[in-house]
Structures are given as structure tokens and as C-alpha cells.
C-alpha positions in Angstrom: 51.6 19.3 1.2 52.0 17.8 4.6 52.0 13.3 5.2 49.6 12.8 7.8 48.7 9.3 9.3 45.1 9.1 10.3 42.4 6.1 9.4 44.9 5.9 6.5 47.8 7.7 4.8 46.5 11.1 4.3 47.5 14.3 2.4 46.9 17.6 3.7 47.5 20.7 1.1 46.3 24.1 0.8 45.9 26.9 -2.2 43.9 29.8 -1.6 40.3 27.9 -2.0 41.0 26.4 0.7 41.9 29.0 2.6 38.4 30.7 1.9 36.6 27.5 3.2 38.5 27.7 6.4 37.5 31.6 6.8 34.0 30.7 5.9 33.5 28.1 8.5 35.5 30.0 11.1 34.6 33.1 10.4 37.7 34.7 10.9 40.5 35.5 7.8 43.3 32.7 7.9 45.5 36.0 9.1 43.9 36.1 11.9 44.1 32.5 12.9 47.5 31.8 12.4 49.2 35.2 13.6 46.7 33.9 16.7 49.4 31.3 17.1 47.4 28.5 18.5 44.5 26.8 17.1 41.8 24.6 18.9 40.0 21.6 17.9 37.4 24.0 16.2 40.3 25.7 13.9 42.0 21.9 13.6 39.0 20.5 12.4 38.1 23.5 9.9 42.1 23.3 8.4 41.9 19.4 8.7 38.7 19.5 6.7 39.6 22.1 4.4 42.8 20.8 3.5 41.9 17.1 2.6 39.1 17.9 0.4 41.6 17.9 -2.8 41.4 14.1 -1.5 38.7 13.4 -1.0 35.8 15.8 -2.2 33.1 14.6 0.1 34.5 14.7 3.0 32.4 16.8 5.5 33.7 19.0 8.2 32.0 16.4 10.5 33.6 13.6 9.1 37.1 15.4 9.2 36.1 15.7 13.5 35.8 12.2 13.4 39.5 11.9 12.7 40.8 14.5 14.9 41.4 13.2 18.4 43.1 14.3 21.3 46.1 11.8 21.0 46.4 12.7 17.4 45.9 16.7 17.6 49.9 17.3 17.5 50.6 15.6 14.7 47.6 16.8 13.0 48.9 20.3 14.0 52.3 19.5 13.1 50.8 18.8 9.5 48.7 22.0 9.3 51.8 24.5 10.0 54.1 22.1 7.4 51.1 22.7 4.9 50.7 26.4 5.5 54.3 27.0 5.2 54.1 25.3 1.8 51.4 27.9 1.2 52.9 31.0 1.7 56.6 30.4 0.8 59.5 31.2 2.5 60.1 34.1 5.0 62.2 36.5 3.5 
């Protein structure tokens, strides 16, 4: 789980349901996006989105654009790759 400061102190975590929203929205597997190594306001949003629903259930993917912003994009991309490494562990 990854802090994130946006309209308020936010929470951004991810198990593998969420990973399936973000490939269904996408269209593309999570694999794909992050061996990619960038992401995009369209992948930021979809992982932003995704990844605060345990928050906040009705939260659309719209509403989640609403928060991302240009100034705020690093630290919202910061929080994505702290929340995915929480998600798949430790390199070995």
C-alpha cells in the first residue's frame, strides 16, 4: 500500500482483483504495462482508479481522472510502482 496526497490523504493498494480491472480497462495484461516501463495518463488513471476502489467503492475511472493532474502525475506514479512492488514481493 502506497500514501498518496490527492483531494485528501489517499491509499493506493493492489491484490490481483485489481489487477484484472486494470487489464480490463486497458486492455492489455498488467505484464505488459509495467515491463513497458512507462505509463501514460491513460495507464495512471486505470492503476489510480483501480487501486483506490478498496477505498472507496464508487469511485469511477472518471472520477479517479479528475484527480490525476499533470503537476501531480509523479507522485501519483511514484505511488503506483511503491504499490506494485508491494504486490509482487521482492525480486529474488
Amino acid at each position: 500500500m502506497a500514501k498518496l496526497k490527492l483531494d485528501k490523504e489517499r491509499n493506493v493498494a493492489f491484490d490481483s482483483n485489481v489487477m484484472v480491472l486494470v487489464e480490463e480497462s486497458l486492455g492489455k495484461t498488467v505484464f505488459e504495462l509495467v515491463s513497458a516501463g512507462r505509463i501514460g495518463f491513460r495507464e495512471a488513471r486505470a492503476f489510480l482508479w483501480a487501486g483506490l476502489r478498496h477505498e472507496d467503492p464508487r469511485l469511477t475511472i472518471e472520477g479517479a481522472g479528475a484527480l490525476l493532474t499533470p503537476r501531480n502525475l509523479p507522485a501519483i506514479a511514484k505511488a503506483i510502482n511503491e504499490a506494485l512492488a508491494d504486490f509482487f514481493g521482492p525480486k529474488n
